[in-house]
N, C-alpha and C positions, 0 to 999 in steps of 0.2 A: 195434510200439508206436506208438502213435496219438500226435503231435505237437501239442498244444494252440497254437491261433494266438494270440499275444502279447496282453493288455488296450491296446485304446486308452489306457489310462488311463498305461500304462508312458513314453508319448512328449508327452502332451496331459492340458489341465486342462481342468475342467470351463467355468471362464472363458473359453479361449480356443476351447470347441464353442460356447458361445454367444454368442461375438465374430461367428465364420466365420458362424453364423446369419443373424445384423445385417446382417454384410459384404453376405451372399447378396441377404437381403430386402431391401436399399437399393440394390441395383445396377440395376435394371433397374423400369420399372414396370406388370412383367403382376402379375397378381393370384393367390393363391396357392389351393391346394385341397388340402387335408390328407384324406388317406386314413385312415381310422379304423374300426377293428375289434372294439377296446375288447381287446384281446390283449396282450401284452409288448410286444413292438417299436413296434404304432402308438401306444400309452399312453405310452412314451419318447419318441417321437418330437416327440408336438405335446406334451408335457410340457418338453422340450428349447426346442423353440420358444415357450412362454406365459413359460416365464423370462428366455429372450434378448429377445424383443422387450417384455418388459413395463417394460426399463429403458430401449426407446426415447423421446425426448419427443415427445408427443400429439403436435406440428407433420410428424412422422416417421413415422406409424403413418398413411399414406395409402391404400396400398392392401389392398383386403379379403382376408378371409381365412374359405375354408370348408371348414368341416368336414363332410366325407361319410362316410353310415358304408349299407353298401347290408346290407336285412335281405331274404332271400331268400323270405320265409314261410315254410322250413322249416327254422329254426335250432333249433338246440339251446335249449329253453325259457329253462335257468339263463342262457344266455348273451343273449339274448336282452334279460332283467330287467337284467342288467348292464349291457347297452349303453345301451340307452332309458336307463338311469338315471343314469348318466355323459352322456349327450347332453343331457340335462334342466339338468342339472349346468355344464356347458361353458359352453353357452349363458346360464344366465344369469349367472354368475361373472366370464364375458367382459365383458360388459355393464355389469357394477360396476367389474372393473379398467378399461373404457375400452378395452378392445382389439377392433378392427373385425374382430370374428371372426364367424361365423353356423352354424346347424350344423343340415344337414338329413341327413334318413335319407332313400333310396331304396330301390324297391321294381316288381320288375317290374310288367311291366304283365300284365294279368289275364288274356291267351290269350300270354304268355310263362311263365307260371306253372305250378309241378312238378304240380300237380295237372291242370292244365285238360290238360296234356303229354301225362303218364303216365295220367289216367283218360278225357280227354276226346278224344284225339288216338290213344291206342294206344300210344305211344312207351313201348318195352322198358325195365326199370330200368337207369339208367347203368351202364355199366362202365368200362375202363380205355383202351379201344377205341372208343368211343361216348361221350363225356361229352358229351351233348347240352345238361345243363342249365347248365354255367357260362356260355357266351354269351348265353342267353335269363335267364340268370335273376341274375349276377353284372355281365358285360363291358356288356353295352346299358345298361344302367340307367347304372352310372357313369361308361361311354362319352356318354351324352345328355345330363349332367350337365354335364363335363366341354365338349362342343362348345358347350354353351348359353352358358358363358362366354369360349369361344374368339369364339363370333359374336358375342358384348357388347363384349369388351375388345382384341380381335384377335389376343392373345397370351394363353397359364396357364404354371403351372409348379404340375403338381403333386407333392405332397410325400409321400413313401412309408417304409414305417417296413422297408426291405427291408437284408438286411446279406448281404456278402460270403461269411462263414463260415459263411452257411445250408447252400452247398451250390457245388461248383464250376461246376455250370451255372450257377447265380445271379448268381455271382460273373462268366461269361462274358459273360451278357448282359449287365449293366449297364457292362464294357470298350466291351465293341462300338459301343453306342450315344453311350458318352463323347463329347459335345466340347471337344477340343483347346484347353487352356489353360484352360477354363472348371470351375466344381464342377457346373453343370449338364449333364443329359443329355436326349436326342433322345429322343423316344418312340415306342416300337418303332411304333405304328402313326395315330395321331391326328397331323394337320398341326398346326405353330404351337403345339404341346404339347411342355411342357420338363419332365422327372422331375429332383428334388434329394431327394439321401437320406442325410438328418444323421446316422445309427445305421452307414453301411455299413461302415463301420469295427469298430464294435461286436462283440464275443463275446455269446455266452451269459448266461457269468457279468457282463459289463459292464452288460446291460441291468438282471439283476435288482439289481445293487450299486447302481446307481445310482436304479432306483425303490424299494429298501428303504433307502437313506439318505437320499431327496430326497421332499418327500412333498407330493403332489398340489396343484397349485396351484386347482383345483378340489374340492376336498374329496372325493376319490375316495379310497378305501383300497387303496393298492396293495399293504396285506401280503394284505385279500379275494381281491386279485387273485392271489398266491403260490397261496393258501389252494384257488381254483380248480384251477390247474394241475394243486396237488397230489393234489386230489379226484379228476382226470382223468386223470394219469398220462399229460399230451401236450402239443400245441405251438399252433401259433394257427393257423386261415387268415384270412391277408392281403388285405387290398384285389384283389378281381383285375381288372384294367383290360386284359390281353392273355392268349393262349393261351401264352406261353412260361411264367407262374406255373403252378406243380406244384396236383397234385389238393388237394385238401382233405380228402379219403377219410380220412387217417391221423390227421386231427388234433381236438381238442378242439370248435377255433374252426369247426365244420365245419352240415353239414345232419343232423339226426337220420335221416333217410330215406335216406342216405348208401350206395348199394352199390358203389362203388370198389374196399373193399376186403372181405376174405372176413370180418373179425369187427368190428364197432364196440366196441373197447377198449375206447372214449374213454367212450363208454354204459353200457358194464357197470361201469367205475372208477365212474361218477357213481350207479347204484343200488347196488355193492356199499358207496358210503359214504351212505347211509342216504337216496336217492332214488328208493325202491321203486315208488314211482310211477309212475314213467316204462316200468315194465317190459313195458305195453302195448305202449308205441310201441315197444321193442326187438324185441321180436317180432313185430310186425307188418314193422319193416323187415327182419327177417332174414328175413319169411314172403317179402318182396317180392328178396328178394338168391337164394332157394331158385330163382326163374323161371327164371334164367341158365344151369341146369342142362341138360345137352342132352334129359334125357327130357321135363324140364316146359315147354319150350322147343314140343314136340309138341303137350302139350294144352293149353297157354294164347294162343300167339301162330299169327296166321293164316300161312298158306302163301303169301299176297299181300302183295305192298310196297303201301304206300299210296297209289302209283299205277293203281293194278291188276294191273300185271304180276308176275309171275315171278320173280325172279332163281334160279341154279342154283351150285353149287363145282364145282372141278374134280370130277372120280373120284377117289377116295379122300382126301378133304379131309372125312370124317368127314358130316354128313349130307348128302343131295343137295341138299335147299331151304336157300336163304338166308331166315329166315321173316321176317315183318313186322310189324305192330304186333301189340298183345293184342286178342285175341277182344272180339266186345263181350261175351258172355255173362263172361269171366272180369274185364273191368274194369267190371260190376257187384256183382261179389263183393266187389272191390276198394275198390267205393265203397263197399257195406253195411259193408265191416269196417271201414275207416276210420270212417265213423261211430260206428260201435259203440266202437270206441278211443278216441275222441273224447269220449265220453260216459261210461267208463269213468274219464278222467285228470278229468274236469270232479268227478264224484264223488270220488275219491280223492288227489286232489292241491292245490296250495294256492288256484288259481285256476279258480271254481266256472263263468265264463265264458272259460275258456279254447277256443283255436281253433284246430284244427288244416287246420280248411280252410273257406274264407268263404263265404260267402252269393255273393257277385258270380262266385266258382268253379265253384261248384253252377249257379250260373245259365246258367256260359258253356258248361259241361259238358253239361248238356242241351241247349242248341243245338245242341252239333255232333256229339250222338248223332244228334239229328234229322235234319239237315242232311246228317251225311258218314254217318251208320251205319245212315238210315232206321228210327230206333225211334218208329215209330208207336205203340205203347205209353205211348209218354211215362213211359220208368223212372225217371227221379231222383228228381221227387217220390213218386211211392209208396215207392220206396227210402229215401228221407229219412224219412217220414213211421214206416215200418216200424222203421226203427234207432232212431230218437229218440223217437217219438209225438208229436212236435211235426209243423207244417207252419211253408213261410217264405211271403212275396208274392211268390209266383210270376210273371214279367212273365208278362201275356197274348201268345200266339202268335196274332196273327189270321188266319195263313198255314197255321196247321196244319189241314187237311182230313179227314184221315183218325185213326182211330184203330185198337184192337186186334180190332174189328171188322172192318173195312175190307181190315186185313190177311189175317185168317183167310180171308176170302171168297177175296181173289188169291192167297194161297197154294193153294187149292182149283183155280181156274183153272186157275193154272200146272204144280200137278201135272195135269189132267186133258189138259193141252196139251204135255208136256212141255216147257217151259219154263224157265228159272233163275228163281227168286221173285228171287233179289238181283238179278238183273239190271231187271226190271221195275219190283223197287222206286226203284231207282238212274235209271233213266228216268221215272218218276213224278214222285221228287223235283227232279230237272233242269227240269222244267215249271214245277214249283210255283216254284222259286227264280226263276226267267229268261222266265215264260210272258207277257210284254208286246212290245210292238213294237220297242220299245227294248232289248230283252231278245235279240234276234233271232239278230246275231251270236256272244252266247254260250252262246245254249241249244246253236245248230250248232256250237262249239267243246265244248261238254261232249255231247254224245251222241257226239259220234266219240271222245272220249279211254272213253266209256262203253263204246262198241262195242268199244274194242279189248284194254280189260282182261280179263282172265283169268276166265271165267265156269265150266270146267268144275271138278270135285270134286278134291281134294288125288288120292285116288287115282287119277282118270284122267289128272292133269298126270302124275305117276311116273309110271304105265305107259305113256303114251306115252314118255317120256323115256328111259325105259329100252329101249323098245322101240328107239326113234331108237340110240343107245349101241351095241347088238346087230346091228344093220344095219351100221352105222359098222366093227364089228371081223367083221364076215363071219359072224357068227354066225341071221342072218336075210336069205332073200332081199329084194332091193331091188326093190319093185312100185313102179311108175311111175304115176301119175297120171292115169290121161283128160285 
């Protein structure tokens, strides 16, 4: 039988959470930064806090208070509209109560971004093993936020909507870091950064008691807010500022492109209650969660790590290659479909300029086909042009020399020469990028890391390796070398 943890409510009044508030915010004077998700917990949290300090007097209400709320560019649409709309809301309510509050959104920056990642980099859909994008695309952002006002005021204390009875790891970290005697904690990893968490005490049911009887000091609807949940059938993700907070895969408050976990629940609750629209995007993420499979793992991602080399498993550790990003041929597919989804939610859903991936993406995306994948080609724009029938303002490349021309002929060459085309192309473009006097030292740095990567065919890495293997257990004579 499962033990319900007792309601704060059973020891403590609502008066004396927003006494301890006061107490907190007068004690010391670093300046606070409120983590916001627009979820249960972070909606309680600085709801808790707009009421304790709103009975401060003006002479008391010295130091600032911000509210962050970081949008990934690939949130869930609904939640999305929510946040913005509560952040619109905060901010200017603040302003009228007179409360030194401010409220920015953050936003990776545009080559830490899931698209520029996953289409323009190669980078495999996240797993459970690999979550490459919550540091790039969740921690930096409101880690650089966060120091910007460590280096203005030389102390923060940010404030987080994180509660005990999430879960017992939760509940560990936030021990651990405790300081002694104080309600403030040490933050796992940012200097001169203090976490206070007025909810940690809080249940379940306390949060939602307390925002269905207490009602939005900002005109926000928190029964809307229930009303979500409900639609969703899940839980929120939280501000994430360090890698000890859990995946967001399982939950509402999460990424639509989300492959953490095997089914996106939280997706199918939000179209089976009448957001049919969205069921491009389901699909498309589920087409993108299908990669991770080890057969399609063969024909979509390369046998090379993105260094050039190799990597191998043991024997019998299921395939031999550790593979490497996606193919470029399969993250054009990638981009065609996306847009095509794109274009499909713009028609069928409520917002006819809706975006699933910007202009400035597309932009950077094409670069470093260019750049790292030598598509002289120049795919994005025809790609775009093809999925949408539009065109965007292309920046001009005035570097780019070659086209799909250019290529065909050195392909010709290098078969006639037995030669790698990828390899030539890859020394090609090393020129192009670093071909100045000043450029000297690191063209000679990138032609040796060129020379050393992995130039022969998937099949003849295997069979040498296997070959090597069969030596190794006496099963092939060992020829020596000249």
């Amino acid at each position: 039988m499962t033990i319900q943890p007792a309601s704060v409510f059973d020891s403590r009044t609502i008066s004396s959470i927003y006494q301890e508030i006061r107490d907190v915010y007068l004690s010391n004077p670093m300046p606070w930064v409120i983590g916001y998700s627009g979820g249960k917990d972070s909606t309680a949290s600085l709801q808790l806090i707009w009421y304790a300090l709103r009975d401060l007097p003006r002479e008391q209400l010295t130091k600032p208070i911000s509210v962050i709320a970081t949008d990934t560019l690939v949130e869930t649409p609904l939640i999305v509209d929510h946040v913005n709309g509560n952040l619109g809301k905060i901010g200017r309510f603040a302003r009228e109560a007179g409360l030194p509050m401010t409220v920015h959104r953050l936003t990776p920056e545009v080559t830490d971004s899931f698209w520029v990642n996953l289409i323009g980099r190669g980078y495999p859909a996240p797993h459970s093993r690999f979550r490459w994008c919550t540091e790039r695309m969740k921690i930096k952002p409101a880690d650089a936020f966060i120091l910007s006002r460590v280096a203005q005021h030389g102390e923060v204390v940010l404030v987080l909507g994180q509660r005990r009875s999430e879960s017992q790891a939760r509940a560990q970290v936030m021990e651990d870091y405790r300081i002694t005697g104080y309600r403030l904690s040490r933050h796992s990893t940012l200097p001169k950064a203090y976490v206070y968490t007025p909810i940690e005490e809080f249940t379940t049911d306390d949060v939602w008691s307390y925002l269905l009887n207490v009602p939005s000091p900002w005109d926000g609807n928190n029964r809307d807010l229930a009303s979500l949940y409900r639609s969703a059938q899940s839980g929120e993700c939280p501000l994430v500022v360090d890698l000890s907070t859990p995946s967001c895969g399982n939950s509402r408050f999460g990424c639509w492109v989300c492959t953490v976990v095997e089914r996106d629940r939280s997706m199918e609750a939000l179209i089976d209650n009448g957001e049919e629209w969205m069921i491009p995007m389901l699909e498309f993420r589920d087409f993108l969660a299908e990669t991770r499979d080890p057969e399609r793992r063969k024909e979509v991602r390369d046998y090379r790590r993105r260094d050039g080399l190799v990597h191998f498993r043991k024997r019998g550790q299921g395939e031999l290659l550790i593979r490497g990003p996606y193919r470029l041929e399969f993250r054009k597919q990638l981009l065609t479909r996306l847009l095509q989804v794109q274009e499909q939610v713009r028609r069928e859903g409520p917002d006819p300029q809706f975006e699933l991936i910007s202009p400035e993406e597309l932009y950077e995306i094409r670069r470093l086909w260019r750049v790292e994948a030598q598509d002289w080609e120049d795919s994005v724009p025809n790609i775009y042009r093809t999925a949408t029938g539009r065109d965007l303002a292309w920046p001009q490349d005035d570097g780019a020399l070659f086209g799909a021309a250019e290529r065909a002929l050195l392909a010709q060459i290098c078969a006639e020469e037995d030669v790698p085309l990828d390899l030539m192309l890859a020394l090609i473009e090393s020129q192009r990028q670093h071909g100045t006097l000043t450029g000297r030292t690191a063209i000679h740095a990138r032609i040796d890391e060129i020379l050393r990567s992995e130039w022969r065919s998937e099949e003849e890495v295997i069979a040498a390796v296997e070959s090597h293997h069969q030596r190794l257990e006496g099963r092939l004579p060992i020829v020596e070398e000249a």
